[in-house]
C-alpha positions in Angstrom: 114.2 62.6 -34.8 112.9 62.2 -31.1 115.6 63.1 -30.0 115.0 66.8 -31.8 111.4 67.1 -30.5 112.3 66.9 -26.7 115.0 69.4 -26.8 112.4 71.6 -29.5 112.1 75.2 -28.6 108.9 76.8 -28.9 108.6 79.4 -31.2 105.8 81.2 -29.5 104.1 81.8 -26.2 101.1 79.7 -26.8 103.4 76.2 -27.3 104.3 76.7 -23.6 101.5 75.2 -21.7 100.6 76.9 -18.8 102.3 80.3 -19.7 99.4 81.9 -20.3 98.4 81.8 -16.9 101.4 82.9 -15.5 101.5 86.1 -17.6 97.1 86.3 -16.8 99.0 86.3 -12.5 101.6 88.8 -13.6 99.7 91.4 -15.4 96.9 91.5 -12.0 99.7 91.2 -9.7 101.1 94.3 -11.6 97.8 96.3 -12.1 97.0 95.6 -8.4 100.6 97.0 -7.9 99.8 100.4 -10.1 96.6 100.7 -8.2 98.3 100.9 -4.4 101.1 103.2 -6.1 98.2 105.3 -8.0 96.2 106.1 -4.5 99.2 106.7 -2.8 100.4 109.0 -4.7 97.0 110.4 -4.8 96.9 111.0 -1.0 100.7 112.3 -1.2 99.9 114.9 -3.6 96.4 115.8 -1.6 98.9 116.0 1.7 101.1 118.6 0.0 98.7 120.7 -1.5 96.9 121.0 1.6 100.6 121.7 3.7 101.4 124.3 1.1 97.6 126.3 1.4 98.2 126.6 5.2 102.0 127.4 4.9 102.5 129.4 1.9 105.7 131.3 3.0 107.1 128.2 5.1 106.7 126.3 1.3 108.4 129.2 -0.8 111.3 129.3 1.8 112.0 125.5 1.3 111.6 125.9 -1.9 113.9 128.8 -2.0 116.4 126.4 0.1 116.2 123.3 -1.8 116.9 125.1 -5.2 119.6 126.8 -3.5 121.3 123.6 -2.6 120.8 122.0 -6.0 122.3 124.5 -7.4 125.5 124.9 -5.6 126.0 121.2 -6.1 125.7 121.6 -9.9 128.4 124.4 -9.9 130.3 122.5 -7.5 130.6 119.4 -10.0 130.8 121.3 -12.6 133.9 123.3 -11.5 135.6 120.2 -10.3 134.4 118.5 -13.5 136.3 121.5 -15.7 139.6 121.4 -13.3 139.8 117.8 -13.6 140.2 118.4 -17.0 143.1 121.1 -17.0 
């Protein structure tokens, strides 16, 4: 019978000892992790909207490029997608 309680699995978290604390580490070193992302992306977004007000036509031609690009690689897999096929 000793034999079955040392090799005994717990059925829940709070049997574990000390795994509370490492999930309390996790979720700050996580939330911490959020935060950083959070204002980054904050200042990202603050960077652009201010490069797109003084560039207006500079931001419509990438724009105009970018889409342009996407969409010849979608037609371009696409066709060799449907010949691959034939």
């Amino acid at each position: 019978m000793e034999q079955q309680e040392l090799g005994k699995v717990p059925s829940n978290v709070e049997e574990v000892p000390g795994r509370n604390e490492a999930w309390r580490g996790t979720r700050e070193k996580l939330n911490e992790t959020l935060t950083g992302v959070s204002e980054q992306a904050k200042y990202a977004a603050e960077y652009a909207d201010e490069t797109v007000r003084s560039y207006p036509w500079t931001s419509v031609g990438i724009g105009f490029g970018v889409g342009v690009v996407i969409g010849a690689l979608i037609t371009l897999a696409a066709s060799s997608r449907n010949s691959y096929y034939r």
